[in-house]
KOLTOR-121836 format. One record per atom (N, C-alpha, C, O): residue number from 1; residue in three letters; x, y, z. Coordinates in steps of 0.02 Angstrom, whole numbers. Atoms other than C-alpha are relative to their C-alpha. Layout:
BEGIN
NUM, Ala, X, Y, Z
...
! end
This chain:
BEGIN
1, Unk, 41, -60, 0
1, Unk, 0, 0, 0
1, Unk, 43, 62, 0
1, Unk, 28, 113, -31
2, Unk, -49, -59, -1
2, Unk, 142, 115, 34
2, Unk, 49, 27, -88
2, Unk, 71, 80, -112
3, Unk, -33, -25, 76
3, Unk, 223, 109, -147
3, Unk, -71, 31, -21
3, Unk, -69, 91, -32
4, Unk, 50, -11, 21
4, Unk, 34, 118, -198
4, Unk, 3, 69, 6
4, Unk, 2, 98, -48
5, Unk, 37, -43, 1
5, Unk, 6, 280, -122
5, Unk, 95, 47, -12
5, Unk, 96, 106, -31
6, Unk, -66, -40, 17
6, Unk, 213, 342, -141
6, Unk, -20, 9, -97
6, Unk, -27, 62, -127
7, Unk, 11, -44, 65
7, Unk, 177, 331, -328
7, Unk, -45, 27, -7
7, Unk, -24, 84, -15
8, Unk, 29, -42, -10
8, Unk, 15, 403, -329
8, Unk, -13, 62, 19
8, Unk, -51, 97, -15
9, Unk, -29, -47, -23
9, Unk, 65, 536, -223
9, Unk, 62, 38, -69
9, Unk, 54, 95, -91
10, Unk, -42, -21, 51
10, Unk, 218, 553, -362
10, Unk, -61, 38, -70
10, Unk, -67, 95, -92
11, Unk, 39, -19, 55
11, Unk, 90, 557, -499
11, Unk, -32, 66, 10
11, Unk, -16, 102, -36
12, Unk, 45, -47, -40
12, Unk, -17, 692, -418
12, Unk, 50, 49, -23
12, Unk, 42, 104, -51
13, Unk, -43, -75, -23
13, Unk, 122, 789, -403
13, Unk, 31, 3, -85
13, Unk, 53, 57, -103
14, Unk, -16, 8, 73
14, Unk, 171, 753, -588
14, Unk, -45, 52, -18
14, Unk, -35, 109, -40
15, Unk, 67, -42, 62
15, Unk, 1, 811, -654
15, Unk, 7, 68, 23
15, Unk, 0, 117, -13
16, Unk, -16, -103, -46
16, Unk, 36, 983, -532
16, Unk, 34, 29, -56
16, Unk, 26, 88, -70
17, Unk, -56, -44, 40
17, Unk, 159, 1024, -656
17, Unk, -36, 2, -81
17, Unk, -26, -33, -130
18, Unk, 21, -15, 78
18, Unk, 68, 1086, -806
18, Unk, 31, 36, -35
18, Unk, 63, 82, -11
19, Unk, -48, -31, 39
19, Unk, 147, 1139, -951
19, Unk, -46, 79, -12
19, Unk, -87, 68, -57
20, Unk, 32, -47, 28
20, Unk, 66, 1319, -972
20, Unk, 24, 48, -37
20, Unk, 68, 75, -4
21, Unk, -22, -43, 41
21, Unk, 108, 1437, -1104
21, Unk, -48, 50, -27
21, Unk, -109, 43, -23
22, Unk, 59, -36, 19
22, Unk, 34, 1581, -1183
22, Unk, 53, 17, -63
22, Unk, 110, 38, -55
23, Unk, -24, -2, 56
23, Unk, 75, 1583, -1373
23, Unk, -38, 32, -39
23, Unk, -98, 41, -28
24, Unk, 36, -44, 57
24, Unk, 40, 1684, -1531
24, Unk, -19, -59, -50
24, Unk, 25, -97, -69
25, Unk, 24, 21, 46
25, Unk, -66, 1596, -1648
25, Unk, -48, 35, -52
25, Unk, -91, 74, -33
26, Unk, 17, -72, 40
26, Unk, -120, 1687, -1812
26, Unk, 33, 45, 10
26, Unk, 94, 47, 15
27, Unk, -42, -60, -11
27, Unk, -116, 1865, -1784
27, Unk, -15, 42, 48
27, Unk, -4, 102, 54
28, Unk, 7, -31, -84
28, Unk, -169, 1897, -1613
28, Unk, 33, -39, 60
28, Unk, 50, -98, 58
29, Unk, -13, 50, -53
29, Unk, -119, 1840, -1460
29, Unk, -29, -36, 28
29, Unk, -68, -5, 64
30, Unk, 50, 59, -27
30, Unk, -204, 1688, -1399
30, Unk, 23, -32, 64
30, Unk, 74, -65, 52
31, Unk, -40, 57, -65
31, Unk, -151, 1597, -1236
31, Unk, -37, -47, -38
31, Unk, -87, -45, -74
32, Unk, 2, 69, 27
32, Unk, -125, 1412, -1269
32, Unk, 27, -21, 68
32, Unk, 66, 14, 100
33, Unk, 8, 34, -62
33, Unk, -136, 1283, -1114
33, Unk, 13, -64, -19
33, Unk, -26, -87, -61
34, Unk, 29, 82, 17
34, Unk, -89, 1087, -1124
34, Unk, 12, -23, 79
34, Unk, 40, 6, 125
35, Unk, 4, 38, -65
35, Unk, -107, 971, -983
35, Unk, -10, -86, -14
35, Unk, -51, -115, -50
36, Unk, -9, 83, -1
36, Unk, -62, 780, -959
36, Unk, -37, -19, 39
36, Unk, -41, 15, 89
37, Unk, 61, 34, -45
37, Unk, -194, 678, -878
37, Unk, -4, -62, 1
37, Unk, -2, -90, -54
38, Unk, 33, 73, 33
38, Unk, -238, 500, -842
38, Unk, -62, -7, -10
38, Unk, -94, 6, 42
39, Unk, 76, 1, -4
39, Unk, -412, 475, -896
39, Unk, -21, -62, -13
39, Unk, -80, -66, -30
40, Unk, 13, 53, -16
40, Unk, -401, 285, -890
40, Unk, 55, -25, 15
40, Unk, 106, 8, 5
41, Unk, -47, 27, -22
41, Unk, -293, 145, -817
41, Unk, 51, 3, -88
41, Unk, 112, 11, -86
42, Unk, -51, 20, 55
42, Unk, -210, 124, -997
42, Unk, 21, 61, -37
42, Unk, 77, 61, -63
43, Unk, -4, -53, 37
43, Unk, -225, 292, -1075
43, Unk, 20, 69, 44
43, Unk, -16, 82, 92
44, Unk, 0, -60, 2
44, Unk, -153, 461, -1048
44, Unk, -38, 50, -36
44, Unk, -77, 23, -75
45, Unk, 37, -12, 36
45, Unk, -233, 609, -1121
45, Unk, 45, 84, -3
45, Unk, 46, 116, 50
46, Unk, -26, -37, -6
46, Unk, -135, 754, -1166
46, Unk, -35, 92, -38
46, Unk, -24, 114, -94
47, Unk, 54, -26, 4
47, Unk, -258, 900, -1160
47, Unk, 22, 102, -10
47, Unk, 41, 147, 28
48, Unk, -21, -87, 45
48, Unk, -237, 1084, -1297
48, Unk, -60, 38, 12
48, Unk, -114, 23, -14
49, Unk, 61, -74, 27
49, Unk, -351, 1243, -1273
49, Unk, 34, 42, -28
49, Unk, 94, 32, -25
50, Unk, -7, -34, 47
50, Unk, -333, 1379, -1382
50, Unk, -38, 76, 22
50, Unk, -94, 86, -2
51, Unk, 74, -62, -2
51, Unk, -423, 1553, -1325
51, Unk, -54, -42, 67
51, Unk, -105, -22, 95
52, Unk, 62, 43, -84
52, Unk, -508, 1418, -1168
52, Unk, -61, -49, -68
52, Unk, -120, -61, -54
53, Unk, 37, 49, 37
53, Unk, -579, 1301, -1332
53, Unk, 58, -46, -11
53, Unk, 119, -40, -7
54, Unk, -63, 73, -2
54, Unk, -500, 1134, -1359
54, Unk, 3, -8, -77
54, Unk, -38, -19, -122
55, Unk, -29, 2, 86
55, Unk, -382, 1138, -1513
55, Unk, 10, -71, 7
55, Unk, 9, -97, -49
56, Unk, -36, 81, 23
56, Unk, -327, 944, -1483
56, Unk, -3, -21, 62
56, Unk, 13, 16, 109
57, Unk, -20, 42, -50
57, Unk, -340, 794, -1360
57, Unk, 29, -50, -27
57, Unk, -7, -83, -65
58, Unk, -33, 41, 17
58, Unk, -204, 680, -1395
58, Unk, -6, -59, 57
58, Unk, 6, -51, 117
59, Unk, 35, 55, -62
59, Unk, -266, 508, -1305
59, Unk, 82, -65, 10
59, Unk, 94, -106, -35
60, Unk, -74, 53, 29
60, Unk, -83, 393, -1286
60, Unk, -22, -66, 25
60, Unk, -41, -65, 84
61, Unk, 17, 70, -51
61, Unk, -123, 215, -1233
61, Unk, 62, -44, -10
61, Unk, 98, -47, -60
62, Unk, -48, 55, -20
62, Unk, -8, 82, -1165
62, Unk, -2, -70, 38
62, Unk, -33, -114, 8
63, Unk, 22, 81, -40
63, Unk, -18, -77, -1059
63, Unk, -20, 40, 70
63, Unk, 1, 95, 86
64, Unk, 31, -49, -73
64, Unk, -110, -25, -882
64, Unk, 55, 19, 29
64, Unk, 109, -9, 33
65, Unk, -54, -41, -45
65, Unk, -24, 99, -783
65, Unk, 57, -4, -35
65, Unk, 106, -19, -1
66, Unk, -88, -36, 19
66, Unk, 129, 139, -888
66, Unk, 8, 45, 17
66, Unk, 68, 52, 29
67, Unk, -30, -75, -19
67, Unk, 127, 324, -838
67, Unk, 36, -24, 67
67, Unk, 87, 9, 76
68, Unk, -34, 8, -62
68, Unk, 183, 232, -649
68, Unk, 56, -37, -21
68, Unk, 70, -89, 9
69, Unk, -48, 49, -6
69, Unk, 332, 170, -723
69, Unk, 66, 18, 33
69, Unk, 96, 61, 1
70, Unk, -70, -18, -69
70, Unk, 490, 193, -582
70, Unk, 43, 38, -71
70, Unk, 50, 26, -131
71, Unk, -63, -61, 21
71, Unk, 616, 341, -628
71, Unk, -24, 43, -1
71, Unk, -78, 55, 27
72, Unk, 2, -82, 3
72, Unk, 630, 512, -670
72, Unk, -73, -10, -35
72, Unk, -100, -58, -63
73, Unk, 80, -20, 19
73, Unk, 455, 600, -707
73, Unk, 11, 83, -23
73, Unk, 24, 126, 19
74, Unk, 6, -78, 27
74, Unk, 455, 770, -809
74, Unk, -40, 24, -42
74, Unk, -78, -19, -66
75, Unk, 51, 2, 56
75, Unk, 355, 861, -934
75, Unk, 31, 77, -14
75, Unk, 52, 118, 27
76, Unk, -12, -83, 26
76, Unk, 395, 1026, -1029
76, Unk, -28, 7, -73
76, Unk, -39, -41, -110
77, Unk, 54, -31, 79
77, Unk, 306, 1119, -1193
77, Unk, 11, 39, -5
77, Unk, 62, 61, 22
78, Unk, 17, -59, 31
78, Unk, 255, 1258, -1273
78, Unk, -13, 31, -51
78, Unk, -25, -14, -92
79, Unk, 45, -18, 62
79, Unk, 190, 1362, -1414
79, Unk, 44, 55, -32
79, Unk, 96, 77, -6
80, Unk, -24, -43, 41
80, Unk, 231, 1481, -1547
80, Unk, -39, 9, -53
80, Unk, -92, -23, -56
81, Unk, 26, -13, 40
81, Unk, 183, 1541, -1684
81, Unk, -58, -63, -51
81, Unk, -40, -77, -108
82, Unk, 45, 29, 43
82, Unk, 35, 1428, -1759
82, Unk, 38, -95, 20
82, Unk, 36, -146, -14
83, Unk, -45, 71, -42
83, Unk, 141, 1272, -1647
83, Unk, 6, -22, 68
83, Unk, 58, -6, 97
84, Unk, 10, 27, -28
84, Unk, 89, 1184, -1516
84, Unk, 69, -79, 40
84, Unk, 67, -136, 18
85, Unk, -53, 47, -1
85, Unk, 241, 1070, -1442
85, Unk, -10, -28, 86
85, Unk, -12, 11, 134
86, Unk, -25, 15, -82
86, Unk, 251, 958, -1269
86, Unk, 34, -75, -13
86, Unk, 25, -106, -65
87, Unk, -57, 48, -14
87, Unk, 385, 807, -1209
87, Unk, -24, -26, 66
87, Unk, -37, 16, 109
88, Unk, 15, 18, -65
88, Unk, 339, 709, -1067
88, Unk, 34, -73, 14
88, Unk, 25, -117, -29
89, Unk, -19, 65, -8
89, Unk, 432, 555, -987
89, Unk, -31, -15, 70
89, Unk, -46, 28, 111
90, Unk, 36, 29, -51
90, Unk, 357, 443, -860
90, Unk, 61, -75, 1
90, Unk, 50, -124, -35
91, Unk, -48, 43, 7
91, Unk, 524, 328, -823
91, Unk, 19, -5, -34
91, Unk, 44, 48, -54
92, Unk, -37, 3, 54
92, Unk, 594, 248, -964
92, Unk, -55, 22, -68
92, Unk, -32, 19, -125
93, Unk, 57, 2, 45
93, Unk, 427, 285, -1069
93, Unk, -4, 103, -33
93, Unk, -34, 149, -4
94, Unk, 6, -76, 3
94, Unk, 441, 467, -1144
94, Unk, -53, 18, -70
94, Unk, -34, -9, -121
95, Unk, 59, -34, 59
95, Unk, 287, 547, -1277
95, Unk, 21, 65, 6
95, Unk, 31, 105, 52
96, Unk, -2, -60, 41
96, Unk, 312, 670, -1392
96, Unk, -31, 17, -59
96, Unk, -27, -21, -108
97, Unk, 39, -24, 63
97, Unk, 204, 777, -1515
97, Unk, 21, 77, -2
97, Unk, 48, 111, 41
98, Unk, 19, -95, 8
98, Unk, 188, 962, -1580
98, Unk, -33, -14, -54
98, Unk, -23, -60, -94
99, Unk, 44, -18, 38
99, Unk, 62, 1015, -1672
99, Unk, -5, 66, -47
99, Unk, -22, 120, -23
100, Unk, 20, -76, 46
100, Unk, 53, 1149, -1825
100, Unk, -59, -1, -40
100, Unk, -78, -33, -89
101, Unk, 72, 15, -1
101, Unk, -109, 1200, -1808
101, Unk, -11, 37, -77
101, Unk, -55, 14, -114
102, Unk, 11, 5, 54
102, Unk, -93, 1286, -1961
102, Unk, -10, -26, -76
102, Unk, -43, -8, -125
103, Unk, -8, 52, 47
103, Unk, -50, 1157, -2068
103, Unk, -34, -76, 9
103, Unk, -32, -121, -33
104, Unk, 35, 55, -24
104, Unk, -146, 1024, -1979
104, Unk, 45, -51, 2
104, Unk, 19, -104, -15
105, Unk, -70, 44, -3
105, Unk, 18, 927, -1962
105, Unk, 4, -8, 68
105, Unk, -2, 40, 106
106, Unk, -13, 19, -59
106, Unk, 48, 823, -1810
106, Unk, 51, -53, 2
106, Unk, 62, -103, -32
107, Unk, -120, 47, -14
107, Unk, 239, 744, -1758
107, Unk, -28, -31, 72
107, Unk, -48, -5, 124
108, Unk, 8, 43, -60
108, Unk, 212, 600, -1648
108, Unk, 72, -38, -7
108, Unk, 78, -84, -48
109, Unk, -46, 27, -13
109, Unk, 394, 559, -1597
109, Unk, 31, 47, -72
109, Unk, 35, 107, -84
110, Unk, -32, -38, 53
110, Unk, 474, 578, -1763
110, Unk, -28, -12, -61
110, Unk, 3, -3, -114
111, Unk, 52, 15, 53
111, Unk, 333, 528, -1873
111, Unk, -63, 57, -18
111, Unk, -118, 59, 10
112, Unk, 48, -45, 10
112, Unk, 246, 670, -1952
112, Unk, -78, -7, -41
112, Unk, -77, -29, -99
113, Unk, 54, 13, 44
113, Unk, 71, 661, -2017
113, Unk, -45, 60, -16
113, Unk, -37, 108, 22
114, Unk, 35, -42, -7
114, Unk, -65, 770, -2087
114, Unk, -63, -39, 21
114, Unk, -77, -99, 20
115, Unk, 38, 55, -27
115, Unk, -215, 756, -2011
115, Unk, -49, 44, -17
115, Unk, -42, 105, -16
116, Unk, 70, -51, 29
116, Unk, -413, 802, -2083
116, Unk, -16, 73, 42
116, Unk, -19, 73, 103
117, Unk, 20, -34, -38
117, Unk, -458, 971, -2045
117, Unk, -65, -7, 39
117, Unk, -115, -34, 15
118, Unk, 56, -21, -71
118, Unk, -575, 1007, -1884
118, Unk, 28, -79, 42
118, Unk, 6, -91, 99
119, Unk, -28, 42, -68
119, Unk, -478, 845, -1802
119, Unk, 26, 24, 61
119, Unk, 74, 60, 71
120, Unk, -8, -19, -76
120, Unk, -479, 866, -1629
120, Unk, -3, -55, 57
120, Unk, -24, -44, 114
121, Unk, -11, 52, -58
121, Unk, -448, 697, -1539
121, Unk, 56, -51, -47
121, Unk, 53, -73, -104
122, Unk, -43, 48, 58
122, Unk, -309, 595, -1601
122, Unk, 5, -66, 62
122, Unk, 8, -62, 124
123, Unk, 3, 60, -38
123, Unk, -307, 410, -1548
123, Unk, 78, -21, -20
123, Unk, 97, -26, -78
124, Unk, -72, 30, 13
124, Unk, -117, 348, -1525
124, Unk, 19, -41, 42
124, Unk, 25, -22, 100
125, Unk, -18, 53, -26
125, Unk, -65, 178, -1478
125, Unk, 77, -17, 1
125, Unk, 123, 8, -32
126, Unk, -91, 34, 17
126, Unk, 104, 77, -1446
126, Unk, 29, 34, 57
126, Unk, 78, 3, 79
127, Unk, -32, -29, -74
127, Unk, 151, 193, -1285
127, Unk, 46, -54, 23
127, Unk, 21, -105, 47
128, Unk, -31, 51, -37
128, Unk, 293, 95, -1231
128, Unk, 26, -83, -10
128, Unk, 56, -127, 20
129, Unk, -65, 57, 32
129, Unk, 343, -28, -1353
129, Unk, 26, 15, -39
129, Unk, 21, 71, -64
130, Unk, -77, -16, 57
130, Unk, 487, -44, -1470
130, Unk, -12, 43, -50
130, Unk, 26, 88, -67
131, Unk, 5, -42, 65
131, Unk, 398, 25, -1619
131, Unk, -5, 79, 33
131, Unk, 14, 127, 0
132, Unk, 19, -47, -13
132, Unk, 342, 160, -1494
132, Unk, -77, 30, -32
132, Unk, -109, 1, -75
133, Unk, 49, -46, 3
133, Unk, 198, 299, -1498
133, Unk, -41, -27, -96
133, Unk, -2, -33, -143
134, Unk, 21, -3, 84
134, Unk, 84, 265, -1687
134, Unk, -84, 39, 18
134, Unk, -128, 29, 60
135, Unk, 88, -34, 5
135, Unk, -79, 378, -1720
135, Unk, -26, -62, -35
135, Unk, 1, -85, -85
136, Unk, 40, 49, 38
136, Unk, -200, 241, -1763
136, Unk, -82, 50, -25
136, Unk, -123, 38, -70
137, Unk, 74, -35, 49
137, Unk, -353, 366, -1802
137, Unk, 7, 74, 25
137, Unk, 17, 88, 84
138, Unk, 25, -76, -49
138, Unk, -381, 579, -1795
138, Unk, -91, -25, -9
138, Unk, -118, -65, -47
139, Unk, 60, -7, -15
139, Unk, -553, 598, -1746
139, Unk, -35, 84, -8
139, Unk, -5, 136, 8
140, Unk, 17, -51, -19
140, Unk, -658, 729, -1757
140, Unk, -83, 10, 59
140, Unk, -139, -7, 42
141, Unk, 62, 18, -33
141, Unk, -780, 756, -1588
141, Unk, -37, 57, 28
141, Unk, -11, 77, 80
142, Unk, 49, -77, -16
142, Unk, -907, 916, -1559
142, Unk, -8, -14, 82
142, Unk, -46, -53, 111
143, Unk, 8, 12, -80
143, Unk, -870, 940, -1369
143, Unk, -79, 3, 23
143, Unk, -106, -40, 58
144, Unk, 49, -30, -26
144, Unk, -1040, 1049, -1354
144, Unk, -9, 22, 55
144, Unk, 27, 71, 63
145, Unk, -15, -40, -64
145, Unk, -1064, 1099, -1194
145, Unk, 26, -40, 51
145, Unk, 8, -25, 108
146, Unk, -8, 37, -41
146, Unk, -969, 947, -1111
146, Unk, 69, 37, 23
146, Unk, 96, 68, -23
147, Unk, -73, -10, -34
147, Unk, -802, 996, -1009
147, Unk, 48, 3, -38
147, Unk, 28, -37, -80
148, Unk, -77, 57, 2
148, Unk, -629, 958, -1066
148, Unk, 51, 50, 27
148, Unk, 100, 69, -5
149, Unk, -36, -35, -49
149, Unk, -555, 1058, -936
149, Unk, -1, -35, 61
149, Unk, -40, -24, 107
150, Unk, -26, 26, -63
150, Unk, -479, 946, -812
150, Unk, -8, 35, 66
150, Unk, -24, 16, 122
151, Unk, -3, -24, -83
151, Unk, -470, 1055, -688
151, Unk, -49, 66, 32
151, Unk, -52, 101, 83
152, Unk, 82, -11, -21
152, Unk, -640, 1123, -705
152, Unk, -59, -41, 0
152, Unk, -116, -25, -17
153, Unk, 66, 62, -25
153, Unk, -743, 959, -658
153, Unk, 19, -44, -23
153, Unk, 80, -36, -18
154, Unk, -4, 58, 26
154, Unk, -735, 781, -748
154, Unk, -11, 5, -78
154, Unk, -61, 26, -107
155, Unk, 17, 17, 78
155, Unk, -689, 739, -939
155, Unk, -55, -60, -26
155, Unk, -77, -63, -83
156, Unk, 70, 27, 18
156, Unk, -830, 602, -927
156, Unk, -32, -2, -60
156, Unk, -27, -45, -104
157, Unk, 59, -18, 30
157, Unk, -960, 675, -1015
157, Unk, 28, -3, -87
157, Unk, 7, -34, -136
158, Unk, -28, 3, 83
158, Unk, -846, 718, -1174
158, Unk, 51, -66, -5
158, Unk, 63, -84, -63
159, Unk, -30, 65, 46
159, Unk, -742, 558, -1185
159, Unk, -76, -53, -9
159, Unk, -67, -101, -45
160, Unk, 32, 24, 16
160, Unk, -901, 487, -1187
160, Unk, -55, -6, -68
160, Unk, -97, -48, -83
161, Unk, 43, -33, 55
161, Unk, -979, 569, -1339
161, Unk, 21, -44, -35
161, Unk, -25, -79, -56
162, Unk, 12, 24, 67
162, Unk, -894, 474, -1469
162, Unk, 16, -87, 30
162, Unk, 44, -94, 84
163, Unk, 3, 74, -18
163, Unk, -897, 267, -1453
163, Unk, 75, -29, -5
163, Unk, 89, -84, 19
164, Unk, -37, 24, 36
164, Unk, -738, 257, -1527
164, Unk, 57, 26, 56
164, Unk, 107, -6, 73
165, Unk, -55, -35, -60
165, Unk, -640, 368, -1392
165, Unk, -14, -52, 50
165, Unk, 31, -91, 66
166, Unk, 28, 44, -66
166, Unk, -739, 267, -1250
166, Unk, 32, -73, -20
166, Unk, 45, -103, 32
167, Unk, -19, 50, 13
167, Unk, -675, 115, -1328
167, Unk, 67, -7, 14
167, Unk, 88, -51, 52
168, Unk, -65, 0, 12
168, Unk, -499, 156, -1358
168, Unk, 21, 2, 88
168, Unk, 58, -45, 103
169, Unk, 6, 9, -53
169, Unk, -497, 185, -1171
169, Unk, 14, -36, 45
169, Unk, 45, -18, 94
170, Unk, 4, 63, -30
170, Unk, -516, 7, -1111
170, Unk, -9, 2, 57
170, Unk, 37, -11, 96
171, Unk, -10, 9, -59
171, Unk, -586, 18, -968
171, Unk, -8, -49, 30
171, Unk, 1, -44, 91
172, Unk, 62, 59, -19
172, Unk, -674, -152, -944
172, Unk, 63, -57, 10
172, Unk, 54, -113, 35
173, Unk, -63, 51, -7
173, Unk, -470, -229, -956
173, Unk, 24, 9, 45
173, Unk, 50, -42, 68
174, Unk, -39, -8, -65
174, Unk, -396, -140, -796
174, Unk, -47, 42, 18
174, Unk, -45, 100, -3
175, Unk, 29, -67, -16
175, Unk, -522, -53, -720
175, Unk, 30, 17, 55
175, Unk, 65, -27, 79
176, Unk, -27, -48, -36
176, Unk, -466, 89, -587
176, Unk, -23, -33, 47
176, Unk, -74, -68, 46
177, Unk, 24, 55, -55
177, Unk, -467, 11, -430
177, Unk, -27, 53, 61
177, Unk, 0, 108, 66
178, Unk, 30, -34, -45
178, Unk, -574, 79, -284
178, Unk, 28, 41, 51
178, Unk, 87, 27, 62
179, Unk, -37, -27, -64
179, Unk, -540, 204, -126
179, Unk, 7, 63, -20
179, Unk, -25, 98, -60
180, Unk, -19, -79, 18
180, Unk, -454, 358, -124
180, Unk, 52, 28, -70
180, Unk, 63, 83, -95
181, Unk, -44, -24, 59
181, Unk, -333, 340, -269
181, Unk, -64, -26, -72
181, Unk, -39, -22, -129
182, Unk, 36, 20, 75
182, Unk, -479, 279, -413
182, Unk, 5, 57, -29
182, Unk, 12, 43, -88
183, Unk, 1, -63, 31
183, Unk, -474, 479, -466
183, Unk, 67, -7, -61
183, Unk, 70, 8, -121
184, Unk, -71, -1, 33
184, Unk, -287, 439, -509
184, Unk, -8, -7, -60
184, Unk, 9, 32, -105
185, Unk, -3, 54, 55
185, Unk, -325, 314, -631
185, Unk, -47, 31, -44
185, Unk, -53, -3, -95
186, Unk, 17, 7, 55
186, Unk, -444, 412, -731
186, Unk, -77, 14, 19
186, Unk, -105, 20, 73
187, Unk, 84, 28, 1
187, Unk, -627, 401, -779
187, Unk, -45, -15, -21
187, Unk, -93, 18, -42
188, Unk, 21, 52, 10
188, Unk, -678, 250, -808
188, Unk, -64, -5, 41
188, Unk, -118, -24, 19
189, Unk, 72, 5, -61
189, Unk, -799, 262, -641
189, Unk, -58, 25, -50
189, Unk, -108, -4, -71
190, Unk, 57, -38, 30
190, Unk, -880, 413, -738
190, Unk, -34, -37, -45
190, Unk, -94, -49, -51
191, Unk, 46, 48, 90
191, Unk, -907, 309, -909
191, Unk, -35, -49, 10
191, Unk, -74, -68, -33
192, Unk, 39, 37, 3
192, Unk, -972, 180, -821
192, Unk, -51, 0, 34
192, Unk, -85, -51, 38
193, Unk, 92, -39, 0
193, Unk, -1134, 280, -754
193, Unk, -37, 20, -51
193, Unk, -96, 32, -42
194, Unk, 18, -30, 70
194, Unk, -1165, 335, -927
194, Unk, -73, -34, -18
194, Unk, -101, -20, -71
! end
């Protein structure tokens, strides 16, 4: 129980550290915000506003709980001109993207792709094996008036909108285990009141 709640505790203090930036996009100034999240046991979710609207949720999945994997824990980003960039390692496991939102071009590791305009959820698998990080689908998902501000209530409501996000997810393979740390892990609880 004590590693349990030492990494937990670590993690916590991980997610504290948000990457925040305030970048020029176009030809005004826009603040730009990302934030790393777990929002299930297998998946990270690495979470873009734009102006306080969500330019991109990049969803990473891996085998349960890879973000707890022992070692160093860091995360750093930032923005620029019409570029979106963050780095995050979780032990030996490190994700990387930037995004040029003008070009609809997204660099996962060192694999660049374009991706349909109005995509705004990208599904990326392989977290943590050899081949590493691969986008397997962009998505495009109309928040409407659901959240995707972490740290203004529960993403719930909007990973639940499209079937295909809720899927990718998995929650039904490790689900979040009960008590005071199930928040850690995500929410899986939420999706499964739906």
């Amino acid at each position: 129980m004590g590693s349990r709640a030492a990494r937990a505790t670590c993690l916590i203090g991980l997610l504290a550290l948000l990457t925040m930036t305030a970048g020029v996009l176009g030809s005004q100034a826009t603040p730009t915000s990302s934030t790393t999240v777990p929002v299930s046991p297998s998946v990270m979710a690495t979470i873009v506003h734009v102006g306080g609207a969500l330019k991109l949720m990049a969803l990473w999945r891996g085998e349960p709980r890879w973000y707890l994997g022992r070692g160093t824990r860091h995360g750093s980003g930032g923005s620029g001109e019409h570029t979106v960039w963050i780095s995050e390692q979780y032990g030996d496991v490190t994700i990387d993207l930037s995004f040029d939102t003008a070009q609809n071009v997204v660099t996962i590791g060192k694999t660049t792709t374009r991706i349909p305009p109005g995509s705004n959820v990208l599904l990326i698998d392989g977290v943590g094996t050899p081949k590493g990080p691969h986008l397997t689908s962009p998505l495009t998902v109309d928040p409407g008036s659901a959240n995707t501000d972490p740290h203004g209530g529960g993403l719930g409501p909007f990973l639940a909108i499209s079937p295909d996000v809720a899927a990718f997810l998995r929650c039904d393979t490790a689900p979040p285990p009960d008590g005071p740390f199930a928040r850690t892990f995500g929410y899986c609880n939420d999706l499964a009141t739906k």
